[in-house]
C-alpha positions in Angstrom: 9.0 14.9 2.5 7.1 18.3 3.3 3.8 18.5 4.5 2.0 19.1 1.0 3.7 16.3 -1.0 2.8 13.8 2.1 -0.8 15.1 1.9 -0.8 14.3 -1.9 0.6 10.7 -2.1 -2.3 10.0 0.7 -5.7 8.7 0.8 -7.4 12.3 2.0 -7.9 12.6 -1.9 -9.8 9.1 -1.8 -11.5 9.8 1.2 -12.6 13.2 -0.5 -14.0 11.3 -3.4 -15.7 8.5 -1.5 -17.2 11.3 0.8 -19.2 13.5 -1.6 -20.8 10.3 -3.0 -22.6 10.3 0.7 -24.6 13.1 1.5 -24.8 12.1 5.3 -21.6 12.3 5.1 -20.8 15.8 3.5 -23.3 17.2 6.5 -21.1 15.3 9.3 -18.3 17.2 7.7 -20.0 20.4 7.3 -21.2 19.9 10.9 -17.5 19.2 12.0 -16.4 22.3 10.4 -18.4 24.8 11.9 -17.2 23.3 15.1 -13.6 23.7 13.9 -13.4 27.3 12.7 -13.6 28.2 15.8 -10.3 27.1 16.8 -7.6 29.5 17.7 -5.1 28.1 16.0 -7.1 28.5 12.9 -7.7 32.2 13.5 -4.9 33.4 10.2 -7.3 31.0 8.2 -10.9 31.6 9.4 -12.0 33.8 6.5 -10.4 30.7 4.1 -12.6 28.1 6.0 -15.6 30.3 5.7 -15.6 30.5 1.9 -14.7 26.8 1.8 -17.8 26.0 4.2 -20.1 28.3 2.2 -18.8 26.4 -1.5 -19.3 23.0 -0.2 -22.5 23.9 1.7 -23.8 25.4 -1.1 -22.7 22.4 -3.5 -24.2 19.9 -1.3 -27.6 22.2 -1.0 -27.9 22.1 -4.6 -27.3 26.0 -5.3 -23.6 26.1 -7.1 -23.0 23.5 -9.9 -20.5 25.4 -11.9 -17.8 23.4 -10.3 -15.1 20.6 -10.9 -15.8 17.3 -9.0 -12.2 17.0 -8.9 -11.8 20.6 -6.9 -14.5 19.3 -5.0 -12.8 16.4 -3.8 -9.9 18.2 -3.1 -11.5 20.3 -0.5 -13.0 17.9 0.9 -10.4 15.7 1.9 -8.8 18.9 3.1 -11.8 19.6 4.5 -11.4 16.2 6.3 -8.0 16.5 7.2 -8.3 19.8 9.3 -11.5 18.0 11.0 -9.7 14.9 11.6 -7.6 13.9 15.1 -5.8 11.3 13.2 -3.5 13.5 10.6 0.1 14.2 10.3 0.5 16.4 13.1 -2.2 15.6 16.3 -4.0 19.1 16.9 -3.9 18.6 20.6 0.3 19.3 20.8 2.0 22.6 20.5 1.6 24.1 17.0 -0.6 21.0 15.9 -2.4 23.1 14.1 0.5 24.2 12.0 0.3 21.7 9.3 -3.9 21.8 8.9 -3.5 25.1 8.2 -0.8 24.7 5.9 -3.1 22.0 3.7 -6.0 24.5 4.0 -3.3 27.6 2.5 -2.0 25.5 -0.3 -5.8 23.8 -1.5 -7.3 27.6 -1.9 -3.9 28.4 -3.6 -4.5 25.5 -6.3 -8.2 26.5 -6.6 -7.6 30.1 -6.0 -9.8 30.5 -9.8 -12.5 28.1 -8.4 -13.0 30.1 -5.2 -12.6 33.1 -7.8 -15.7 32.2 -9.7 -17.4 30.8 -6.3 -17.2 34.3 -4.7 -18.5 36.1 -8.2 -21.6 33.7 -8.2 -21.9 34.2 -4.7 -21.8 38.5 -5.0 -24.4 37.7 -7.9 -27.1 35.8 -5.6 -26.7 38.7 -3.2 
């Protein structure tokens, strides 16, 4: 089974859900993530992570609401994921950070339109 199928029959689409019901919670993330995209081994997908901090942040802050709850959920479990010691692949070995970045790749890819419309509102506020 590749890396994408495992990550769909999981619960990081649950955990997603449950987690944007809980505002303390979307902040602990946020917070986690900042810390993350600083990782090297992120460094082919740090301008990816930067639009997906900037959409959430801006979802949790109140700002964008012309989006799907179910895209939402998506990115954050794999938002949660990446963050997370305890998924497929533990970060801390050799190319650990091969199969974070691989979720991160394919959940812009499905919701390449949503980030689309994201980064128009976004240019607009500007």
């Amino acid at each position: 089974m590749d890396i994408i199928k495992k990550f769909q029959n999981s619960s990081w689409s649950k955990k997603g859900k449950s987690t944007i019901k809980d505002p303390a919670k979307m902040m602990l993330l946020l917070e986690k993530l900042r810390g993350y995209m600083g990782k090297g081994g992120l460094a082919s997908i740090r301008e990816d992570l930067t639009v997906m901090y900037s959409y959430v942040k801006d979802i949790v802050g109140g700002r964008y609401r012309e989006y799907g709850s179910g895209n939402l959920a998506l990115i954050v479990g794999a938002l949660i994921y990446l963050v997370s010691p305890f998924d497929f692949v533990a970060d801390f070995i050799p190319f650990g950070l091969v199969d974070d970045v691989a979720i991160i790749s394919w959940a812009l890819n499905r919701l390449s339109e949503e980030f689309n419309r994201y980064r128009q509102w976004r240019n607009m506020q500007e």
